[in-house]
C-alpha positions in Angstrom: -104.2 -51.0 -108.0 -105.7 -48.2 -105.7 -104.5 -48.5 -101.9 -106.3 -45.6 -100.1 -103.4 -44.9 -98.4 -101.9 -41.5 -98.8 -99.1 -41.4 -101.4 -95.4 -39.9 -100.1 -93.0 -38.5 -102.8 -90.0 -38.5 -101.7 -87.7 -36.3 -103.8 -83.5 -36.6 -103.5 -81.1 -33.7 -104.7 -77.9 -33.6 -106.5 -74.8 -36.4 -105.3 -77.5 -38.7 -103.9 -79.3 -41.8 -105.1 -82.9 -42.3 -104.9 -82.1 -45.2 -103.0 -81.0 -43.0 -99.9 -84.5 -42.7 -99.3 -84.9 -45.9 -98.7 -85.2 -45.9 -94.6 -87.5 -42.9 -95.3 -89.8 -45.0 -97.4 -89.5 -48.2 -94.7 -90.7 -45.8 -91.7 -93.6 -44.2 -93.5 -95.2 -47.3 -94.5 -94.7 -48.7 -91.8 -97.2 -45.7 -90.5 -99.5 -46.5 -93.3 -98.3 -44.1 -96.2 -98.0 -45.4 -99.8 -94.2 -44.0 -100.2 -92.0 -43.4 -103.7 -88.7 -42.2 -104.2 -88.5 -41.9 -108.0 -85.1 -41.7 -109.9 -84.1 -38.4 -111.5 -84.2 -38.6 -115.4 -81.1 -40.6 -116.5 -80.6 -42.1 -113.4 -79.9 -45.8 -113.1 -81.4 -48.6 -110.7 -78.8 -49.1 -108.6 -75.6 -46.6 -107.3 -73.2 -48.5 -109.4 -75.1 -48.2 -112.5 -75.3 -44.7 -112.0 -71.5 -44.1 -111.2 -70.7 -46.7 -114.4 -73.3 -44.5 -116.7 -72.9 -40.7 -115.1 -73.5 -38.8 -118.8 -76.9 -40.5 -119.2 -78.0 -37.3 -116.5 -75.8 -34.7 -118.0 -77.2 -31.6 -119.3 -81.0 -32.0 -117.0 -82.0 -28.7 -115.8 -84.4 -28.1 -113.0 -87.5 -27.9 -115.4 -86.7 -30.8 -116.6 -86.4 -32.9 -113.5 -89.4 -30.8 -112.0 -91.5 -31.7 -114.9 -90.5 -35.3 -114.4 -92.2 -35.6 -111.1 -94.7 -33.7 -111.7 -95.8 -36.1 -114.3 -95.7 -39.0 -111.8 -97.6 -36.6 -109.1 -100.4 -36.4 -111.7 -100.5 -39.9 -112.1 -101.3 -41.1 -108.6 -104.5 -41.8 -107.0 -104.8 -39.0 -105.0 -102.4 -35.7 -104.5 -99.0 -36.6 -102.2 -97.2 -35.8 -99.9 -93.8 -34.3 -101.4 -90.7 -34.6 -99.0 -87.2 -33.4 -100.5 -83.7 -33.0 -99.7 -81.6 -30.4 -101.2 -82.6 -29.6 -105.1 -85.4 -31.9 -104.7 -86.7 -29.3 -101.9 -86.1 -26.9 -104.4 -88.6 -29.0 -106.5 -91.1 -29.6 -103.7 -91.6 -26.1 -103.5 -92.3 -25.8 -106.9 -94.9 -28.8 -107.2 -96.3 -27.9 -104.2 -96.8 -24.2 -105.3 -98.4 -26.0 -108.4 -101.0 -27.6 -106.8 -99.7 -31.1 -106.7 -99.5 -31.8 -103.3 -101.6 -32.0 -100.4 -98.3 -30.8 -98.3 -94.7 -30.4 -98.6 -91.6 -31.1 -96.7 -88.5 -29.1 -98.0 -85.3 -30.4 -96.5 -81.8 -27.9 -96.5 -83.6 -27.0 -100.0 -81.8 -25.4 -103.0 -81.3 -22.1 -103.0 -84.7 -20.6 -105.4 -84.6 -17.5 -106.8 -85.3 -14.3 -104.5 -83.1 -15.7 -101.6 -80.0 -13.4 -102.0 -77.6 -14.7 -98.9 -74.5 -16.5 -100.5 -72.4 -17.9 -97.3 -68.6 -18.7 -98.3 -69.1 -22.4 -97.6 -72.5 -22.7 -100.2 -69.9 -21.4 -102.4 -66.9 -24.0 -101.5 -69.2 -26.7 -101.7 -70.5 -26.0 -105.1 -67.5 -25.0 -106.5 -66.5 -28.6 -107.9 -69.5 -28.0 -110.3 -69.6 -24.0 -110.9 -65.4 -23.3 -110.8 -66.0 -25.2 -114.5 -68.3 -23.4 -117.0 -68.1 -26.6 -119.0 -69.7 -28.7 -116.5 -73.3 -27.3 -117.1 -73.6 -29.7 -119.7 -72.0 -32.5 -118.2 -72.4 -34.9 -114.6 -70.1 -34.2 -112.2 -69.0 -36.7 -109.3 -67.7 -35.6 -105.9 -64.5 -37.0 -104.5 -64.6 -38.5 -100.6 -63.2 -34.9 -99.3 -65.7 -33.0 -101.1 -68.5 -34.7 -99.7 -67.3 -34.9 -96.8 -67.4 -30.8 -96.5 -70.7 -30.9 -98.5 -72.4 -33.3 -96.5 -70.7 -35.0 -94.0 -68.8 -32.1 -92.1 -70.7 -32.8 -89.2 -70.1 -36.2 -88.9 -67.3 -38.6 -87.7 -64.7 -38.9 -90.9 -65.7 -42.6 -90.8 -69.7 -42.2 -91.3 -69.2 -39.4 -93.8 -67.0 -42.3 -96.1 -69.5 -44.9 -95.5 -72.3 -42.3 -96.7 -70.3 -41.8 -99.3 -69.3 -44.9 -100.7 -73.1 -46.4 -100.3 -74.7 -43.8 -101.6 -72.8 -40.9 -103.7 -73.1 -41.0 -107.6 -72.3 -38.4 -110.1 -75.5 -35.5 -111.1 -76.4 -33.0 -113.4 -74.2 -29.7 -113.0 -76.8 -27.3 -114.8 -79.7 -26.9 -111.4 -76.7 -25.7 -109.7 -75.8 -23.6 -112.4 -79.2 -22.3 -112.8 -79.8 -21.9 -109.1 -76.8 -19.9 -108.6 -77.5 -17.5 -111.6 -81.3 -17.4 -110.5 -81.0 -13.4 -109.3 -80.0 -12.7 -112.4 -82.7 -14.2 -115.1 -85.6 -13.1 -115.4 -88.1 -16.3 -116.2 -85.2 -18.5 -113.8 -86.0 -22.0 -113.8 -85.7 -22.0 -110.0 -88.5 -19.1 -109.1 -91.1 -20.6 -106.9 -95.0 -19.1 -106.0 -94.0 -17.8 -102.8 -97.1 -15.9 -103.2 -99.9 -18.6 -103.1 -102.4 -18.9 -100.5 -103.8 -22.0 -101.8 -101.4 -24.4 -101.6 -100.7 -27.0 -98.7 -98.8 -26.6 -96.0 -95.1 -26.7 -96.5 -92.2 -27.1 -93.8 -88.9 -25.7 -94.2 -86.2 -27.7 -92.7 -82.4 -26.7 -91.9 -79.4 -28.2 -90.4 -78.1 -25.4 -89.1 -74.1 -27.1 -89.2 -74.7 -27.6 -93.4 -72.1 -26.2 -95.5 -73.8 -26.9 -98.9 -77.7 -24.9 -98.2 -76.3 -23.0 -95.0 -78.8 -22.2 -92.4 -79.3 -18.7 -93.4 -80.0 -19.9 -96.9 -83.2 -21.8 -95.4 -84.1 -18.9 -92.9 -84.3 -16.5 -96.2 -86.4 -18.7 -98.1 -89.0 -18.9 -95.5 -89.0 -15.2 -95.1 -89.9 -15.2 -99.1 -93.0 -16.6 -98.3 -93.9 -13.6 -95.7 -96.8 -12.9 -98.0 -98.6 -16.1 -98.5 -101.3 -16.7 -95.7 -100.8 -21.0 -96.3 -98.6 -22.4 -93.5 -95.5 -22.1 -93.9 -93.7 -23.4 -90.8 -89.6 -23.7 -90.7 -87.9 -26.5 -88.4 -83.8 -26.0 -87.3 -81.8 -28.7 -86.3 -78.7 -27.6 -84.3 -75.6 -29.8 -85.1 -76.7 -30.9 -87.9 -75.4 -30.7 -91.5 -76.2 -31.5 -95.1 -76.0 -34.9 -94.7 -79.4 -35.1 -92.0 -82.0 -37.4 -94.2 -79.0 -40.3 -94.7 -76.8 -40.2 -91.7 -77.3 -41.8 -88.1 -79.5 -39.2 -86.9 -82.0 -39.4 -90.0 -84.7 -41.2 -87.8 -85.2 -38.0 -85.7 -85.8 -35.4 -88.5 -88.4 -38.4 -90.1 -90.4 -38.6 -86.8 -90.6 -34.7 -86.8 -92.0 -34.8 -89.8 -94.5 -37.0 -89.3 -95.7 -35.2 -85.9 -95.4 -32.2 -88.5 -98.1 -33.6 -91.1 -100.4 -35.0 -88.2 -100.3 -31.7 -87.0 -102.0 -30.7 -90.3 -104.6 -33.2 -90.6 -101.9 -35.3 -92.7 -102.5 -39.3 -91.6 -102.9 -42.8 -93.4 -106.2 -43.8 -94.0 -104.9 -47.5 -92.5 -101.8 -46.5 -89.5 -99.7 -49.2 -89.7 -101.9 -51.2 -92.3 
């Protein structure tokens, strides 16, 4: 049934649940936005599903899980607003250089290919995945510790655990394979349209404490898109780490950006409808 409100796609990366968005998706339609978080392919309902049924993701690459959204994208009433985290920033930029979305919110995103800085913790952090070949076929899970450098290294032990254990499952190991190998293949999977003038406005976000897309990562990519005359605007949060959309400080980096799409002409037919 048609709303007429604008539609919010909200996008999560690898280790996370869809259900992380979930405060995301409570504050923007509360606003008046028609918000979705949609599950990767292979993903179950609920974080224990997923931990209980982790091969049922294996082996999805990033064409794979861009393709997926962009299929839903295509099937909503109007064209959405994309927000993601992590690989699903990776994946916003990607739609959003497609044409399938009125604006774009890339959060910490995956590194895409062009963007050459390779900071020793990116590397630490991905190494459960990439220090095993075999694992580009298979779903890894992170332990406590490894999330807690990943994501939660700017947080209290205790808050990094409770992140963790509410909503951590295991992912897909080949985007992180294909990411990291991106400089090297010529048709990469993760290669973005920094070059389009035509497509909405996109904001880069960083946490400029994250370990697993390190600030510098985030400052590169928006350099990429030097030649493209869209806006292209880039946010840093100091203190911050990869953790920013989930932990206790989430609710600031949501308000900025919806100041950030009102800015642009992005608002709810209905606010607060």
């Amino acid at each position: 049934m048609a709303t007429g409100r604008v539609p919010v796609m909200f996008i999560h990366g690898l280790w996370l649940h869809s259900s992380s968005w979930q405060p995301w998706m409570d504050l923007f339609a509360s606003r008046g936005f028609d918000p979705i978080a949609p599950s990767w392919p292979g993903e179950a309902f609920t974080v224990a599903e997923a931990r209980r049924q982790a091969e049922a993701a294996a082996g999805h690459g990033i064409d794979d899980i861009t393709e997926h959204h962009a299929q839903i994208a295509r099937s909503l009433e109007s064209p959405p607003v994309i927000v993601g985290h992590s690989f699903g920033g990776l994946i916003t930029q990607k739609l959003l250089a497609s044409g399938l979305g009125r604006a774009g919110v890339a959060i910490d995103p995956a590194q895409i290919k062009g963007v050459k800085p390779l900071p020793f913790s990116q590397l630490r952090s991905g190494f459960p995945v990439l220090g095993n070949p075999a694992n580009k076929k298979k779903s890894v899970a992170l332990t406590a510790k490894q999330f807690r450098y990943g994501f939660g290294n700017a947080l209290p032990q205790d808050e990094s655990d409770r992140l963790f254990e509410k909503y951590a499952i295991p992912s897909p190991g080949r985007p992180l394979f294909e990411a990291a190998f991106a400089n090297f293949i010529k048709n990469s999977p993760a290669a973005v349209d920094t070059t389009n003038s035509t497509r909405g406005p996109l904001l880069l976000i960083s946490g400029q404490k994250d370990h697993t897309v390190p600030d510098v990562v985030t400052r590169a990519t928006h350099k990429r898109y030097a030649s493209s005359s869209a806006v292209t605007d880039l946010q840093r949060f100091a203190d911050r780490g990869h953790s920013l959309t989930i932990d206790s400080g989430w609710a600031g980096v949501a308000e900025h950006v919806l100041e950030w799409l009102a800015g642009k002409g992005v608002r709810p037919s209905s606010p607060g409808a």
